[in-house]
C-alpha positions as CSV (number, residue, x, y, z in Angstrom):
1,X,-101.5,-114.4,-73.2
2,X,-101.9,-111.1,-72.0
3,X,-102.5,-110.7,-68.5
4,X,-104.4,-107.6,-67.5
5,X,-104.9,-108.1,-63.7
6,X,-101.9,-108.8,-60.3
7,X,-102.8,-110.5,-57.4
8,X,-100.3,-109.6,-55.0
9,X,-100.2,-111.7,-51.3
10,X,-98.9,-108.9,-48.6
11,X,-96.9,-110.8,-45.9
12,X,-94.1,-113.0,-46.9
13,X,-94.7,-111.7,-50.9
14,X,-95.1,-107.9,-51.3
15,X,-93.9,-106.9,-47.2
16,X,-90.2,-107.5,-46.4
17,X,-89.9,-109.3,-43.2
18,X,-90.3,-105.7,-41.5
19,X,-93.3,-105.3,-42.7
20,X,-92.6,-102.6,-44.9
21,X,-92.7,-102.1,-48.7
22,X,-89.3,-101.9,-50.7
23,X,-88.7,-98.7,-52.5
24,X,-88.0,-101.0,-55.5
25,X,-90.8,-103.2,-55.1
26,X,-93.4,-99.1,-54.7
27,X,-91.8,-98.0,-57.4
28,X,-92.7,-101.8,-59.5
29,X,-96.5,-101.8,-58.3
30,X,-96.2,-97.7,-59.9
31,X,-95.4,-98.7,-62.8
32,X,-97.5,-101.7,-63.8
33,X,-100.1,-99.5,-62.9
34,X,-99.4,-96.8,-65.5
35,X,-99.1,-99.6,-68.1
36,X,-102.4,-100.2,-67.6
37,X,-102.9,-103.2,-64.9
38,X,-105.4,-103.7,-62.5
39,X,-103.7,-104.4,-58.8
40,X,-105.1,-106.2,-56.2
41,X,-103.9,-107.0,-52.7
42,X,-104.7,-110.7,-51.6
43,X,-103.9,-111.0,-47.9
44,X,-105.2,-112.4,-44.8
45,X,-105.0,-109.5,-42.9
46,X,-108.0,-106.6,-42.7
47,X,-108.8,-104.8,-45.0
48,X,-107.9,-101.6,-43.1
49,X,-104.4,-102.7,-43.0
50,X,-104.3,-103.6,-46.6
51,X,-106.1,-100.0,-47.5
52,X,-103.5,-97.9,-45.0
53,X,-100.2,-99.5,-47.4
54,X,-102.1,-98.6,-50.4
55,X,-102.5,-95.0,-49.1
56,X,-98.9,-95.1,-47.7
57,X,-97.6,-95.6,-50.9
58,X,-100.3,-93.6,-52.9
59,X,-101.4,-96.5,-54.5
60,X,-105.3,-97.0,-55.9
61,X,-105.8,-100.5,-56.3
62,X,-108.6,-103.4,-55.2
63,X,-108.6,-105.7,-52.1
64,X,-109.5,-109.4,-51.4
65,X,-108.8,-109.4,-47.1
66,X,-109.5,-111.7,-44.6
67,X,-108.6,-114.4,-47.1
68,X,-111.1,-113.7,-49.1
69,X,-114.0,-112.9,-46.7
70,X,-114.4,-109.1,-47.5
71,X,-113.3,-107.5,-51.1
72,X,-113.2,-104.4,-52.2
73,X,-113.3,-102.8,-55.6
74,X,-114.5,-99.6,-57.3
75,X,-117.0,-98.3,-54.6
76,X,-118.1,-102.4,-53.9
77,X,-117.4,-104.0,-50.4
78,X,-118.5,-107.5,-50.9
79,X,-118.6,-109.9,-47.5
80,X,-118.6,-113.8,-46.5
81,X,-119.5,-113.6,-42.8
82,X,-118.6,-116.7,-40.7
83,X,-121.5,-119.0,-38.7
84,X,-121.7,-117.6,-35.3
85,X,-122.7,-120.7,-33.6
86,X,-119.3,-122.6,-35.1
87,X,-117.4,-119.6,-33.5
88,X,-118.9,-119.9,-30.3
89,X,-117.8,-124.2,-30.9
90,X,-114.6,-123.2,-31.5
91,X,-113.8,-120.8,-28.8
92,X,-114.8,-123.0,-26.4
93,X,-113.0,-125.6,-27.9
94,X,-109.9,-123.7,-27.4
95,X,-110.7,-122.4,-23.9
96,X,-111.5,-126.2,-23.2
97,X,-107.8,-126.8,-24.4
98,X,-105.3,-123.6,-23.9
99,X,-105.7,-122.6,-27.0
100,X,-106.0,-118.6,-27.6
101,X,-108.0,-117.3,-30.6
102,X,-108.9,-114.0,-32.1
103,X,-111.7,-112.8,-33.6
104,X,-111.9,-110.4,-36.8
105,X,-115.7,-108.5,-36.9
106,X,-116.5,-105.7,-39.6
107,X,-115.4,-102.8,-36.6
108,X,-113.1,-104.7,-34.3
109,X,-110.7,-107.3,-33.7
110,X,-111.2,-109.3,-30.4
111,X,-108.6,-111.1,-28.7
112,X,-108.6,-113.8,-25.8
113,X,-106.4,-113.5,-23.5
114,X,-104.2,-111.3,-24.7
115,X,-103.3,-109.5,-27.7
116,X,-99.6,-110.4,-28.4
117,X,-100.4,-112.0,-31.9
118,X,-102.1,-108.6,-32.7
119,X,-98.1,-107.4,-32.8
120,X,-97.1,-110.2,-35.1
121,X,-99.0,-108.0,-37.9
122,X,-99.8,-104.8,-36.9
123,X,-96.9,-103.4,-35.4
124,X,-96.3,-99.4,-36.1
125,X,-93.9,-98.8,-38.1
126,X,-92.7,-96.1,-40.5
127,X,-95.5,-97.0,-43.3
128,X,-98.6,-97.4,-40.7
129,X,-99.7,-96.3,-37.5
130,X,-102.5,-98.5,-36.8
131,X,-103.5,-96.4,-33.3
132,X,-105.6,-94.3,-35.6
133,X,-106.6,-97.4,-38.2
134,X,-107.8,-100.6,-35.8
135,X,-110.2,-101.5,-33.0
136,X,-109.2,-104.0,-30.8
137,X,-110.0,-105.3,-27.5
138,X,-109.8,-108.5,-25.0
139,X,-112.0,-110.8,-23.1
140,X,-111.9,-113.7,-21.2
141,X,-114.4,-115.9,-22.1
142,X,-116.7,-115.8,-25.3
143,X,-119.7,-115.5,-23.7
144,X,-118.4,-111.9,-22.8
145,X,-118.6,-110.4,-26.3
146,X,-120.9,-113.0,-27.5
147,X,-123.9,-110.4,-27.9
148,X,-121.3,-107.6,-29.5
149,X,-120.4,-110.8,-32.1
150,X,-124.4,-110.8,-33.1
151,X,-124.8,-107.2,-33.6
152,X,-121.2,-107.4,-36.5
153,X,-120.5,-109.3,-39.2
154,X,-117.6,-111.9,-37.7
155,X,-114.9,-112.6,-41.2
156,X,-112.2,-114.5,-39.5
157,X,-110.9,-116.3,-36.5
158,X,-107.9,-117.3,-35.5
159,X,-106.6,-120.1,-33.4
160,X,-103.4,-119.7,-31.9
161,X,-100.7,-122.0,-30.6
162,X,-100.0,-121.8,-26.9
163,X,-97.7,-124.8,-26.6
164,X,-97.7,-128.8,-26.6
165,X,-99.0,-128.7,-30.5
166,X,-103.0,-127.5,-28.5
167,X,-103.5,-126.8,-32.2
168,X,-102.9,-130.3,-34.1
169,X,-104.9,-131.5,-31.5
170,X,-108.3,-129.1,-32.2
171,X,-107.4,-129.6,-35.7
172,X,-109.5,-132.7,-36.5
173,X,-112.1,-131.6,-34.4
174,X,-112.8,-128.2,-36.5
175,X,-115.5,-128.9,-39.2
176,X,-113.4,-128.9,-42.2
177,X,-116.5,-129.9,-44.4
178,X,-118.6,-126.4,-43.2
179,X,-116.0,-123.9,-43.3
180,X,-112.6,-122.9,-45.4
181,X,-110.2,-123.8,-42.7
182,X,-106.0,-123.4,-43.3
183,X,-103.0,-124.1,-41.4
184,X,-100.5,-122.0,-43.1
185,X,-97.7,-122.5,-40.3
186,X,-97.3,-123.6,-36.9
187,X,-98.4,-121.0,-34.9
188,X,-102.0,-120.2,-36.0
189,X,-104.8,-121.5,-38.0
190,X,-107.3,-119.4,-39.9
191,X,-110.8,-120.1,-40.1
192,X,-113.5,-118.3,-42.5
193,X,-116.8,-118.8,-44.4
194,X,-117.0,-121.5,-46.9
195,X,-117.6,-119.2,-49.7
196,X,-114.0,-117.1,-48.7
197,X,-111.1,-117.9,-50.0
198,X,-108.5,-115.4,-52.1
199,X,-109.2,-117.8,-55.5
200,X,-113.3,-116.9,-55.4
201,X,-112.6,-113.3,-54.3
202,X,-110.1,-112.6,-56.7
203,X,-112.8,-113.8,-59.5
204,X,-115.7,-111.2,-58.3
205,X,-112.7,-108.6,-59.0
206,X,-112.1,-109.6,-62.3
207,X,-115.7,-110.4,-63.3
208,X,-116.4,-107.1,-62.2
209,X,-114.3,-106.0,-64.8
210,X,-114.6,-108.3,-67.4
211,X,-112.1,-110.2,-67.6
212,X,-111.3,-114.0,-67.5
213,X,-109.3,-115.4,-64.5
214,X,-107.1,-116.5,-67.6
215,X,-105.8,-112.7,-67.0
216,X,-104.8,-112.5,-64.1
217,X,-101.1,-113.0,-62.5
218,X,-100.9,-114.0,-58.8
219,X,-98.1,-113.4,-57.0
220,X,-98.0,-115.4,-53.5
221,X,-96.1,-117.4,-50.7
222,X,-98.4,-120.0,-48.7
223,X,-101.6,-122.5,-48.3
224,X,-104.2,-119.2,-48.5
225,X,-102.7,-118.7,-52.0
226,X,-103.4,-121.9,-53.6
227,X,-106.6,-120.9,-54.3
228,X,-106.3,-118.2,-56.4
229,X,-102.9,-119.8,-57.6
230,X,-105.7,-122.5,-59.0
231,X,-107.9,-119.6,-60.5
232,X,-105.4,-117.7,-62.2
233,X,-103.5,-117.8,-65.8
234,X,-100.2,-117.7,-64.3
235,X,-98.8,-118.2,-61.0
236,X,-95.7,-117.0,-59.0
237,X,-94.3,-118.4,-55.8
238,X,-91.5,-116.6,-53.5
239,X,-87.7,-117.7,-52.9
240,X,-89.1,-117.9,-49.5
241,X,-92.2,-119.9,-50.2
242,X,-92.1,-123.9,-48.8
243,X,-90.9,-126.2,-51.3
244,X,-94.5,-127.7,-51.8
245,X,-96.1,-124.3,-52.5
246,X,-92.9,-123.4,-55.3
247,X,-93.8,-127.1,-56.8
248,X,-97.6,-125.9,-58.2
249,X,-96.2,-122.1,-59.8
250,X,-95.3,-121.4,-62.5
251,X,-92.4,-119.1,-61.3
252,X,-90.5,-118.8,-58.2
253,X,-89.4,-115.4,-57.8
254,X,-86.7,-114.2,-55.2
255,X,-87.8,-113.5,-51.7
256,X,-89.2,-111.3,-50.2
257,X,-86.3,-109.3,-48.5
258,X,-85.0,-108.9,-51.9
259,X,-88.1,-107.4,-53.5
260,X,-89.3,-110.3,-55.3
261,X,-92.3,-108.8,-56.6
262,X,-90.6,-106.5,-58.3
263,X,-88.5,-109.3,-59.9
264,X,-90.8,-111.1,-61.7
265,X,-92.7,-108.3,-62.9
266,X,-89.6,-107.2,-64.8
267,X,-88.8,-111.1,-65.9
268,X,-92.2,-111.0,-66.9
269,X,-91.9,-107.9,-69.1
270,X,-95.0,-106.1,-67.4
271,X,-92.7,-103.2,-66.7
């Protein structure tokens, strides 16, 4: 088979646990391109975060972000906005139980409480400056924005753990039958549309350029990859990946400290 499209998650895959892009795993994604591969970045975060590494690294490439509730490909921005009244449900599910949450929109990214989890992705650093790239604000109770959440298009929310497992015990009580909903560790659980998820993304992209999913390599770490693990021709797990996720890839690559990505795109003779 010859693939023709890479999938690449960001954190835990193509980042290095500072958040940054290896020099070997840049100078990888360079030349994959010059052979002739489409590249896509499949990651949870916004796509403004995804677009500024791109740019960083001088990189022109596609985006499925938000785990798969906005893409982005040729001049196309394609979005699966989230049910407002389920937000408003869930919000004051958390506030009802200590729970913080944020709240991803088209322009901003709300946060109650506080913002510390903001930090946990979108920390400055030598690649990315996000002072000049993100919105954000806080509030202290939903009702507060609730009118600015009308006006946008919401594409994620976030619970957050706060202590004493709050989140196992919202868990059962999200709607797991109305909405793509993933635990992909401990401290937070990610919430989007129905229609969202990095496998169905990933397949507008290729459609878009016709080609089969059959083509297409994907390259992740955790639960919001199995499905484009399940879409795609081959798949390729990290060192660091949990041993459940390793045991449905093809592959398992090294980790990411250790530039990974780069790895198996040698092993795999695409450059």
């Amino acid at each position: 088979m010859k693939y023709k499209m890479i999938a690449i998650d960001m954190d835990g895959t193509l980042l290095d646990n500072n958040q940054l892009i290896s020099d070997e795993n840049i100078e990888a994604l360079h030349a994959a391109k010059n052979n002739g591969y489409k590249i896509v970045f499949a990651t949870g975060r916004v796509l403004e975060s995804a677009m500024a590494y791109s740019a960083a690294i001088n990189l022109d490439n596609d985006y499925v972000c938000c785990m798969g509730a906005i893409m982005k490909y040729s001049n196309v921005i394609k979005k699966h906005a989230m049910n407002k009244d389920l937000i408003i449900k869930y919000a004051d599910l958390c506030q009802a139980n200590g729970a913080n949450y944020g709240i991803v929109t088209d322009d901003n990214i709300y946060y109650f409480n506080n913002d510390q989890f903001y930090y946990n992705y979108y920390s400055d650093n030598k690649m990315i400056m996000y002072k000049n790239i993100l919105s954000k604000s806080t509030f202290s109770d939903i009702h507060e924005i609730e009118n600015k959440l009308e006006s946008s298009s919401v594409l994620k929310m976030e619970l957050y753990e706060t202590g004493n497992d709050v989140l196992s015990k919202i868990w059962p009580k999200l709607d797991h039958d109305l909405m793509c909903i993933v635990r992909a560790n401990y401290l937070c659980i990610e919430i989007v549309s129905p229609y969202a998820n990095k496998g169905s993304g990933l397949s507008l992209i290729a459609n878009h350029y016709g080609l089969g999913c059959e083509e297409i390599i994907a390259i992740g770490d955790s639960d919001n990859d199995i499905p484009m693990f399940e879409v795609s021709g081959l798949s390729v797990s990290m060192e660091n990946s949990p041993d459940d996720i390793k045991s449905i890839t093809h592959y398992t690559t090294d980790s990411n400290d250790n530039a990974g990505v780069a790895k198996i795109l040698k092993k795999l003779k695409i450059i």
